[in-house]
C-alpha positions as CSV (number, residue, x, y, z in Angstrom):
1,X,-24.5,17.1,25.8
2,X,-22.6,20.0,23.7
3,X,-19.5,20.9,25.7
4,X,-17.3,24.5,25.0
5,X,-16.0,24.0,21.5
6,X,-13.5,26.6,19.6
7,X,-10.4,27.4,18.0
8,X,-8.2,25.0,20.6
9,X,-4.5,23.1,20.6
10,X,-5.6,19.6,20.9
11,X,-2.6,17.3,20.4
12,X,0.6,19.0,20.9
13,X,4.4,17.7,20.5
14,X,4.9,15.0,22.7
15,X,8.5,14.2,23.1
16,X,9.7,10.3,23.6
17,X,7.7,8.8,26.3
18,X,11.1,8.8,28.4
19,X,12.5,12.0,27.4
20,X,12.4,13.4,31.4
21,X,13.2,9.9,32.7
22,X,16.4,9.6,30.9
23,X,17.6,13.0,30.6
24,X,19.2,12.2,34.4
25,X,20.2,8.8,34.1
26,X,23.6,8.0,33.9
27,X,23.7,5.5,31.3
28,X,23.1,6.2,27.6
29,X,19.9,4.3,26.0
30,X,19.7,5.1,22.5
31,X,16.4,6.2,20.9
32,X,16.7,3.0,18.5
33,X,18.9,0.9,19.9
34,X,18.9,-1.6,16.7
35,X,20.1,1.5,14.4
36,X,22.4,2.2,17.3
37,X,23.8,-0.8,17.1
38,X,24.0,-1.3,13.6
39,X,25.8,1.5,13.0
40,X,28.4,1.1,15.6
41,X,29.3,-2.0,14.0
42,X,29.3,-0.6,10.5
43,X,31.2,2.2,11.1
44,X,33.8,0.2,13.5
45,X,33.9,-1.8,10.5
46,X,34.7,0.5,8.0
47,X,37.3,2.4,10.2
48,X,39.4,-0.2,10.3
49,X,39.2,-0.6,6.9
50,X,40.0,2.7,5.8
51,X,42.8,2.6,8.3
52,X,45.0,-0.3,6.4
53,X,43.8,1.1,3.0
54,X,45.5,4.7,4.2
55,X,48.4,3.0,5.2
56,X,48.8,0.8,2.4
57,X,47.5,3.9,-0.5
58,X,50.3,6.6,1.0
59,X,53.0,4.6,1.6
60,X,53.0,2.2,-1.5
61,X,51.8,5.8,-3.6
62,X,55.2,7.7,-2.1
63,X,57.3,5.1,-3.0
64,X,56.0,3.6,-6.3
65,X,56.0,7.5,-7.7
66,X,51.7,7.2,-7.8
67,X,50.2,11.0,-7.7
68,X,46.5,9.2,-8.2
69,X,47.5,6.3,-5.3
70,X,48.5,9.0,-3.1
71,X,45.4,11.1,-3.9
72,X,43.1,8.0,-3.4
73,X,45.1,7.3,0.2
74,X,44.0,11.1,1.0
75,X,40.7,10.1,0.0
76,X,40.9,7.4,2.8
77,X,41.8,9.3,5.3
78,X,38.5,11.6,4.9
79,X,36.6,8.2,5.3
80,X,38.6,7.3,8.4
81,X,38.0,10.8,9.9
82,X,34.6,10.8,8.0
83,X,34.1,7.6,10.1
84,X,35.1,8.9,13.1
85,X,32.5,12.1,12.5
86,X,29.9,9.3,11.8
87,X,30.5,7.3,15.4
88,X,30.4,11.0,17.3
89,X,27.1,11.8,15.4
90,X,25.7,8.2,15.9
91,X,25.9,8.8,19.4
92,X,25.3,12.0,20.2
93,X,22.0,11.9,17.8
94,X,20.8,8.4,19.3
95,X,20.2,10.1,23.0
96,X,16.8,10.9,24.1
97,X,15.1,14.3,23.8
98,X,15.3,16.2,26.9
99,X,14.6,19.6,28.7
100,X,16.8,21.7,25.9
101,X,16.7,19.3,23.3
102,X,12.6,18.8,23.3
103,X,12.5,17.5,19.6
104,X,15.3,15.1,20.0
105,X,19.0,15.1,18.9
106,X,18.4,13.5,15.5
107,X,19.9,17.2,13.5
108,X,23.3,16.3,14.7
109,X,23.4,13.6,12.2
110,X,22.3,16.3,9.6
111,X,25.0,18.0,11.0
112,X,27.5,16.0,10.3
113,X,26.4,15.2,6.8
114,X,27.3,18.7,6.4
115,X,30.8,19.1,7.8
116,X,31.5,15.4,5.9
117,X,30.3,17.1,3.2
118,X,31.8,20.3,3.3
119,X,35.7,18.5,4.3
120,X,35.4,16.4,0.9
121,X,34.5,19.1,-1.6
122,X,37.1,21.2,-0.3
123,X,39.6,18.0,-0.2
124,X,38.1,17.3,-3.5
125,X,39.1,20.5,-4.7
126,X,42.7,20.6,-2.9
127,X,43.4,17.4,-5.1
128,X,42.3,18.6,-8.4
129,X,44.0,21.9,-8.0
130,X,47.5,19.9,-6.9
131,X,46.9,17.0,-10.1
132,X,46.3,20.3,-12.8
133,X,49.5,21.9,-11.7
134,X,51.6,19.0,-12.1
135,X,50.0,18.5,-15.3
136,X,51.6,22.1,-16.6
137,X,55.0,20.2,-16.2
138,X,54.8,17.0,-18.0
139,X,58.7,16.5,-18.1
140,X,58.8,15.6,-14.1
141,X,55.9,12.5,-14.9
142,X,57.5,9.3,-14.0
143,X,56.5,5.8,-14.8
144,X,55.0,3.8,-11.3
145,X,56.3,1.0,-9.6
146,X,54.2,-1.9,-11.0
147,X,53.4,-2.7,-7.1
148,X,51.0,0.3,-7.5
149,X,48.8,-1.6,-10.0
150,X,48.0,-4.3,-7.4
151,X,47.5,-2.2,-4.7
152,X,45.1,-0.3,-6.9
153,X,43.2,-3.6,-7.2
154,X,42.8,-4.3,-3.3
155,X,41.8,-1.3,-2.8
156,X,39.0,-1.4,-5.3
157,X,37.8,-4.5,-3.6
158,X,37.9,-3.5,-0.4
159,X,35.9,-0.3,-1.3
160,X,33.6,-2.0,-3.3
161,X,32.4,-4.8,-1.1
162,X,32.3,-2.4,2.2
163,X,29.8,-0.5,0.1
164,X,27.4,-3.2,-0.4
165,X,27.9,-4.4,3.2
166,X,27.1,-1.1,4.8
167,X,24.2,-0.6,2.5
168,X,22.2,-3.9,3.4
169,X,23.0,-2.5,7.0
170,X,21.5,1.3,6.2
171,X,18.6,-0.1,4.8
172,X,18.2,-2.8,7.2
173,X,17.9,-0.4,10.1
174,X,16.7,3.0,7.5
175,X,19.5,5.4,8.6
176,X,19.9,8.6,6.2
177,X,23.4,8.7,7.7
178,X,24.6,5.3,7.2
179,X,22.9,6.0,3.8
180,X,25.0,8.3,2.7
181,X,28.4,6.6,4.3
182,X,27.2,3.4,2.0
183,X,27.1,5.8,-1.4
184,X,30.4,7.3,0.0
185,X,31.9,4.1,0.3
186,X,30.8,3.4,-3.6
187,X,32.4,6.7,-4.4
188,X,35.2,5.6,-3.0
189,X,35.1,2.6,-5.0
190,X,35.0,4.3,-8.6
191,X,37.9,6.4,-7.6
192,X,39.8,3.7,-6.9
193,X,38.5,2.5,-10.4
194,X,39.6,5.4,-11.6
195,X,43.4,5.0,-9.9
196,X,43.2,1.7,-11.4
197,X,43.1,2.8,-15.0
198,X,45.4,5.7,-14.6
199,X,48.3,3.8,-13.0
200,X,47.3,0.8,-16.0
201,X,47.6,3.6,-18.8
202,X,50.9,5.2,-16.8
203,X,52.7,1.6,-17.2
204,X,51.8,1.2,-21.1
205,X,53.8,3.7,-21.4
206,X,51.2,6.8,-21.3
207,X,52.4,8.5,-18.2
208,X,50.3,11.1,-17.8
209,X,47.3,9.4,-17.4
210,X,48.5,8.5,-13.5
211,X,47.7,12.4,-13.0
212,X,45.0,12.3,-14.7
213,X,43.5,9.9,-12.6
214,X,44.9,12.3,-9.3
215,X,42.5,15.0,-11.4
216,X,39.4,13.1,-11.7
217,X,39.6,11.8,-8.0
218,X,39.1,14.8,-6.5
219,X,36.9,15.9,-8.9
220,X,34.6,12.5,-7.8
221,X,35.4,13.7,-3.8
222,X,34.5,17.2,-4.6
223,X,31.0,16.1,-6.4
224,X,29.8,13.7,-3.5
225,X,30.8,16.1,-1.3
226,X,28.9,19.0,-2.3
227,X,25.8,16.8,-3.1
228,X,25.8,15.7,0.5
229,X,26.7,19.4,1.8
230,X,23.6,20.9,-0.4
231,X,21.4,17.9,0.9
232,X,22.3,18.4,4.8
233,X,21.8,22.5,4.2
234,X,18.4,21.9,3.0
235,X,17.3,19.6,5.9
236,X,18.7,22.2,8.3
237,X,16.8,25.5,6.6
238,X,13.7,23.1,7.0
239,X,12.6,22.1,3.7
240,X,9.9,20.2,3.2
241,X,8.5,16.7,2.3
242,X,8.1,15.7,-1.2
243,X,4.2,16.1,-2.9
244,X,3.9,12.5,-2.9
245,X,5.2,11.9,0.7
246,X,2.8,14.9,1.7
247,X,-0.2,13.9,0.0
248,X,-0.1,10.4,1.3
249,X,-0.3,11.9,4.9
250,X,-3.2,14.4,3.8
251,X,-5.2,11.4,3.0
252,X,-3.9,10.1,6.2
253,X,-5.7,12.8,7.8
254,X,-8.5,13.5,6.1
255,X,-9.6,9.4,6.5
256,X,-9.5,10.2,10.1
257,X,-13.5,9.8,11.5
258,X,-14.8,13.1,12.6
259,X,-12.2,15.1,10.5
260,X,-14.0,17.2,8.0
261,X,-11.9,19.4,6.2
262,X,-7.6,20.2,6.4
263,X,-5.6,22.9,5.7
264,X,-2.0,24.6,6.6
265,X,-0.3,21.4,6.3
266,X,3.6,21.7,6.8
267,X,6.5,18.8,6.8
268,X,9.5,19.2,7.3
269,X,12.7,16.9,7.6
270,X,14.5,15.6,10.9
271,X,17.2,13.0,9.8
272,X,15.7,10.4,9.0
273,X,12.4,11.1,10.1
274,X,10.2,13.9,9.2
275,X,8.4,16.4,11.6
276,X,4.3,17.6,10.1
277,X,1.7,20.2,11.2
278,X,-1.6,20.3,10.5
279,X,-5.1,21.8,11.0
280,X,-8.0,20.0,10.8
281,X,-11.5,21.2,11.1
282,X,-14.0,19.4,12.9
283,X,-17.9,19.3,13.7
284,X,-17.6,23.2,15.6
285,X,-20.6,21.8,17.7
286,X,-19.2,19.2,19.5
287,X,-17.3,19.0,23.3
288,X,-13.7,19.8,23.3
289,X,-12.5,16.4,24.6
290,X,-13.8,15.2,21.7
291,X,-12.0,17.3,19.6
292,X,-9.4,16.3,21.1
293,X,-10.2,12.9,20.8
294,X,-10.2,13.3,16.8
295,X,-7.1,15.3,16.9
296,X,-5.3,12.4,18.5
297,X,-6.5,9.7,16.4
298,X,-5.8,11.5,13.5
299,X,-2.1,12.2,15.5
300,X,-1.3,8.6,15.6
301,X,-2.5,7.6,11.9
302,X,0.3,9.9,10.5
303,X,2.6,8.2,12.8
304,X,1.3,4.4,12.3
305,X,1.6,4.9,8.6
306,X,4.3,7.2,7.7
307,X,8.1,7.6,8.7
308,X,7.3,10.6,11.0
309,X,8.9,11.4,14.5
310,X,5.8,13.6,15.7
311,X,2.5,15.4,14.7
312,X,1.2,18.5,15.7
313,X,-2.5,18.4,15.2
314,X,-4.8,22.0,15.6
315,X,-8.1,21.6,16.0
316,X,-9.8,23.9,14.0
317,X,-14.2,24.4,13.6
318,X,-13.7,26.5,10.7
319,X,-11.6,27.0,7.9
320,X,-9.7,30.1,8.7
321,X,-8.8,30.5,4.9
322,X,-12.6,31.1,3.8
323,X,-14.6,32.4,7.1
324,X,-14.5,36.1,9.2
325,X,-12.0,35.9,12.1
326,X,-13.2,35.4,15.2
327,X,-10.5,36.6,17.3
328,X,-11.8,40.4,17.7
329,X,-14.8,39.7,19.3
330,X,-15.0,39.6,22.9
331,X,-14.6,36.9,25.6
332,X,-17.0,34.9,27.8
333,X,-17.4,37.1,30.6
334,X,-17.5,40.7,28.4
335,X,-19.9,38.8,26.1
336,X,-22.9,37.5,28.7
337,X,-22.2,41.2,30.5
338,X,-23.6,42.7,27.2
339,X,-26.3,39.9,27.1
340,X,-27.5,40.8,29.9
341,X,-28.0,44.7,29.0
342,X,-29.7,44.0,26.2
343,X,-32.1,42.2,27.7
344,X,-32.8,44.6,29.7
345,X,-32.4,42.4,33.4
346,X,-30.0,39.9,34.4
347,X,-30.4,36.3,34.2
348,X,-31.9,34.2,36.7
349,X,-29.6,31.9,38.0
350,X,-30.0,28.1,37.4
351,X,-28.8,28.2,33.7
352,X,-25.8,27.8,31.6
353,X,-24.0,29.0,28.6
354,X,-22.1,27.5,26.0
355,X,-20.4,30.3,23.2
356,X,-19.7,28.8,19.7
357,X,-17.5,31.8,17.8
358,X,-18.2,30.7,14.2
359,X,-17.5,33.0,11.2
360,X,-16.9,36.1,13.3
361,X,-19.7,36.6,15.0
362,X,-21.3,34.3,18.3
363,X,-23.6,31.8,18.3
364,X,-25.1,31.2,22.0
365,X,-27.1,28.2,23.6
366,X,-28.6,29.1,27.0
367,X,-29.4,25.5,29.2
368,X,-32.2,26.3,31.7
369,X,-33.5,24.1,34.0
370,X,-37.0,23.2,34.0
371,X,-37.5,23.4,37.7
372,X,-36.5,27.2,37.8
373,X,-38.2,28.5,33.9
374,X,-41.9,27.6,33.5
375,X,-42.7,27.3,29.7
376,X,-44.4,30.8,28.8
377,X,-41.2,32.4,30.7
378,X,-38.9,30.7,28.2
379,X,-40.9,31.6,25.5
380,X,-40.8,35.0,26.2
381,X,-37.1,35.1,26.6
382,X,-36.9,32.9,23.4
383,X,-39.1,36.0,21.8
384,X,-36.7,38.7,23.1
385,X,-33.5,37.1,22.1
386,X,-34.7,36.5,18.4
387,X,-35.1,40.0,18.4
388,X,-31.9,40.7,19.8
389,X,-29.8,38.8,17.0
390,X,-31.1,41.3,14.6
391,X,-28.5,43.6,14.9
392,X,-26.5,42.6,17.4
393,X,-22.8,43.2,16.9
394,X,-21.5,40.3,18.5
395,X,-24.3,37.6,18.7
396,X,-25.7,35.6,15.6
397,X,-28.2,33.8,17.2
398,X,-29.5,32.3,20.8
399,X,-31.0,29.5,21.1
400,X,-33.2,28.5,24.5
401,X,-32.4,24.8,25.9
402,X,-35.0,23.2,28.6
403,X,-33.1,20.9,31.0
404,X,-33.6,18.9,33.9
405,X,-31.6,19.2,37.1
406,X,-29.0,15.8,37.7
């Protein structure tokens, strides 16, 4: 039996199935305890690392007369705080949504891209600047320890191999975090490439090349840096999905049973995850529940098949874009009020109304039951409301149903 249809909310946001139970519990349970876990390790990993390699870089750079060692020891240190930055954000952006939070804590890893961003461009900078100014002075260049070389060389190893180690982890687990701490790492690795060659060149005799090197870390730190500044910056001003990632969820949609038509389809990114809107138009004559019924199975095929965190799915039995708004006319009550004066008497009781606002105007079905309206009766009333719908500013047409009582 037709049910009240019309321009309803049928599936909206629904956050973690534990956000309320956890948002008073005194334990931390990560969203995704595997990525949770991953990264913990990783990161613990690569801290301590970056902790021996800062020691080793700034004190063997100081003392074996290395700018570009010194520079790459710097460079380090912004992993080992970058590290610590990475651990804070793991944690913080694991937790479960709750009461102010209601679309989880997943930003605060964007977040964090962006200050780890933002502290190596400007540390990027800080280093060119310092390498081109002892540049303008070449008399004061010495020739490095040869100890410099070899520490050059452990470092590039280290670097190198924790870069392929933390990227079988990020992609293991798909973090866009660890992502970009794995490419950082590699970074890392060609700067200490870079050293490599420039302390090489400095003891063949061509001294200047050790600044050189100095110059062309930080312009490496100040390049990754930005990149994963702009990156973060466009995740947090909500920009959306690619065309290929949205049209693959379109077609997600619009396989859906039941849904005929979409439209005002918006994505945007969370972190790793992505967050999409959507209208979708269905059958206009058909009961509300099962609207919502095709609005949630079309909810859970965007999340089955893409990397999203949640859907917001509108029912729609129009498409706004190309039909009359419906929004002016009047409601339910105000509507059978004028009914009723135009035909003249009001209603018997025993009958039922449902309203279908379609293309701005109303179309009505009256349910009488067939113990209360003898035939000729509704074929009268049938009679008058077809005239009615002639000119009538707010219905389109009326249709006469004969029922039986339940």
């Amino acid at each position: 039996m037709p049910g009240p249809d019309g321009d309803t909310i049928a599936s909206a946001m629904k956050n973690h199935p534990h956000s309320h139970a956890h948002q008073h519990s005194a334990s931390f349970e990560p969203t995704h305890p595997e990525r949770y876990a991953a990264a913990r390790k990783s990161t613990w990993v690569s801290i301590f690392i970056n902790l021996m390699l800062t020691l080793l870089q700034i004190v063997a750079g100081y003392f074996g007369r290395s700018q570009s060692l010194m520079a790459d020891g710097l460079h380090s240190l912004s992993d080992l705080l970058a590290d610590i930055l990475v651990l804070f954000a793991n944690w913080h952006g694991s937790r479960h949504a709750d009461a102010n939070h209601p679309y989880g804590h997943a930003r605060i890893e964007t977040a964090a891209t962006l200050i780890l961003g933002v502290a190596l461009a400007a540390l990027g900078v800080a280093l060119l600047i310092a390498a081109g100014v002892r540049l303008q002075h070449p008399q004061n260049i010495q020739t490095v320890h040869p100890l410099t070389f070899w520490i050059a060389l452990i470092a590039l190893a280290a670097k190198e191999g924790m870069f392929r180690y933390m990227l079988a982890v990020a992609t293991r687990v798909r973090s866009q975090m660890l992502v970009a701490n794995a490419w950082h790492a590699r970074s890392d690795a060609a700067s200490s490439l870079v050293v490599l060659l420039g302390i090489g060149g400095n003891l063949l005799g061509y001294t200047f090349l050790d600044l050189v090197a100095a110059a062309a870390v930080g312009m490496i730190i100040a390049h990754m840096g930005g990149k994963f500044a702009l990156e973060a910056l466009a995740e947090l001003i909500d920009t959306g999905l690619s065309d290929t990632e949205v049209a693959a969820i379109r077609n997600s949609l619009l396989s859906t049973p039941g849904v005929r038509g979409l439209h005002e389809l918006r994505t945007r990114k969370m972190a790793d995850n992505a967050l999409v809107d959507a209208h979708i138009i269905v059958d206009p004559k058909i009961s509300v529940s099962e609207g919502h019924y095709i609005a949630e199975a079309a909810r859970q095929a965007v999340l089955k098949q893409h990397h999203v965190a949640d859907v917001m799915v509108h029912i729609d039995p129009e498409d706004d874009l190309l039909t009359r708004p419906s929004a002016p006319l009047p409601d339910r009550e105000i509507l059978l009020d004028h009914l009723q004066q135009r035909l003249g008497s009001a209603l018997p009781a025993h009958y039922r109304t449902t309203l279908h606002y379609l293309d701005g105007k109303v179309e009505a079905e009256l349910f009488l039951e067939a113990d209360h309206w003898q035939a000729d009766k509704i074929e009268k009333l049938r009679a008058l409301c077809s005239r009615i719908t002639e000119d009538d500013p707010y219905f389109r047409s009326i249709q006469l149903h004969r029922t039986h009582a339940q």
